[in-house]
C-alpha positions in Angstrom: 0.0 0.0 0.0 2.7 2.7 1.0 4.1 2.2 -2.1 1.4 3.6 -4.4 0.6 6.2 -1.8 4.7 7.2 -2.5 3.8 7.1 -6.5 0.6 8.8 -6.1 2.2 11.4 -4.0 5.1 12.0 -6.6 2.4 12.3 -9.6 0.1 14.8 -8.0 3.7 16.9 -7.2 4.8 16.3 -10.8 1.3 17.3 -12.3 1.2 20.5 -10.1 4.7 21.6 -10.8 4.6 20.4 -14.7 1.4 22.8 -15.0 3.6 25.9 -14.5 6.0 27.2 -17.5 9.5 27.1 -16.8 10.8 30.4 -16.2 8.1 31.2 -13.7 6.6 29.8 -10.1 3.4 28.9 -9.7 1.9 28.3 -5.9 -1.5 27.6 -4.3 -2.3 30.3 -1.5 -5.7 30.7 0.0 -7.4 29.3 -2.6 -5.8 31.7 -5.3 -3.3 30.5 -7.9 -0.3 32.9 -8.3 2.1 32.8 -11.7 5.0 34.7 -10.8 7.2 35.5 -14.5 8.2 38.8 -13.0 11.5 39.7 -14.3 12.4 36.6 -16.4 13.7 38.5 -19.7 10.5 37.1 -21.2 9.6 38.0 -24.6 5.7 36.6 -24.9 3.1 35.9 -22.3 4.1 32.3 -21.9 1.8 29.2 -22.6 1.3 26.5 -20.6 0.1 28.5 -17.4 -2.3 26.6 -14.7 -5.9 27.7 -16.0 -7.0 28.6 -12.6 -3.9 31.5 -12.4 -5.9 34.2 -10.2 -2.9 36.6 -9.9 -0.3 36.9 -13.2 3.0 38.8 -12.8 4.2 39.1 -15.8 6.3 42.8 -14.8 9.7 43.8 -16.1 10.4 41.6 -19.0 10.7 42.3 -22.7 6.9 41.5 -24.1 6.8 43.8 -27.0 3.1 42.5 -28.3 0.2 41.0 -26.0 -1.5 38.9 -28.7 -4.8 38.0 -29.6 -5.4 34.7 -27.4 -2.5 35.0 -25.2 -4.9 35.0 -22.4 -7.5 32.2 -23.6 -6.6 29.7 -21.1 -6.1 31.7 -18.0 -9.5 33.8 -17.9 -9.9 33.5 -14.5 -7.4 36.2 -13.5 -8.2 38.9 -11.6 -4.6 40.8 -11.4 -2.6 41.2 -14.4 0.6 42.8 -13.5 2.2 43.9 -17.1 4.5 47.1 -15.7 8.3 48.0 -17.1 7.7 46.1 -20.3 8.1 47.1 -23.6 4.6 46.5 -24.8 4.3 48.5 -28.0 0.9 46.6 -29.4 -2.0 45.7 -27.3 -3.9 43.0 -30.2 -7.4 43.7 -30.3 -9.3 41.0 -28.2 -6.2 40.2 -26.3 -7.7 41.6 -23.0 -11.6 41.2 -23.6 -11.4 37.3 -22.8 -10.3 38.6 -18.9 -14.0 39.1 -17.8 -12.9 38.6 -14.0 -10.5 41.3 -14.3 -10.1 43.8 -11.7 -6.7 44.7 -11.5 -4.1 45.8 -14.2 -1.7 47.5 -14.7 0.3 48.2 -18.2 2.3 51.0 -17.0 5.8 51.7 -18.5 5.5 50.9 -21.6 5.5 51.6 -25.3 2.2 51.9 -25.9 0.4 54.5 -28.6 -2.9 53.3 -29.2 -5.2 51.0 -27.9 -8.2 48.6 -28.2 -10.5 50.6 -25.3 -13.4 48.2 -26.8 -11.8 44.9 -25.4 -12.9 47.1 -21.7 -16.3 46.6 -22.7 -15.9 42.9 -21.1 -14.2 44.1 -18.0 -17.2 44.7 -15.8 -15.4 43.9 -12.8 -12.3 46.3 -13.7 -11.4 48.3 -10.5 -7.8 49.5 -11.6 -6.0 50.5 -14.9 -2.7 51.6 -15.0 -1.0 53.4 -17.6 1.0 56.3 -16.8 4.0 56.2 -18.4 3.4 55.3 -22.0 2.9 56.7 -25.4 -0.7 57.6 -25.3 -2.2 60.2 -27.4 -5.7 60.6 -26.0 -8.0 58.6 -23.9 
């Protein structure tokens, strides 16, 4: 019996810690799922993130674009934490799939223009930061 408790044991750590990408750390804390890629010289929102991320740190790495379905399997985030990247290009739709959204913040970046309509979805968006970029008008 111990034995397959030990193998079950090692499978439910495997599967937990295989469900976060590489470069970042993924833990369990009162019943929210944080994904930590802060400051991992990350290029792209990664893939492979634990679809019940709650909180996603994805500050101070070198994302240039947030793309069209970057988010699609982790909609149940409520923090977004996108500062001190070099976001230039927000795709249209990238955001509106975040309908639990209430925190986030794309400050210190590039950006020129953006798609205000994906905000439409955001019903539950509390905060929005965005000092510090290239906007034109609001």
């Amino acid at each position: 019996m111990f034995p397959l408790r030990a193998l079950w044991l090692v499978w439910a750590l495997l599967g937990v810690a295989g469900s976060c990408p590489e470069p970042c750390a993924c833990v369990d804390k009162y019943a929210h799922q944080f994904a930590d890629c802060a400051y991992k010289e990350l290029r792209e929102v990664p893939e492979g993130l634990p679809a019940n991320v709650t909180t996603l740190s994805l500050s101070a790495n070198k994302i240039t674009v947030l793309r069209r379905g970057a988010f699609a399997d982790v909609t149940q985030v409520t923090s977004l934490w996108l500062a001190h990247n070099e976001v230039r290009t927000v795709e249209p739709g990238a955001l509106a799939v975040l309908s639990q959204l209430k925190n986030l913040d794309l400050s210190h970046n590039f950006i020129s223009s953006f798609p205000w309509s994906d905000l439409r979805n955001l019903s539950a968006l509390q905060l929005l930061k965005m000092n510090h970029n290239r906007l034109g008008s609001l």
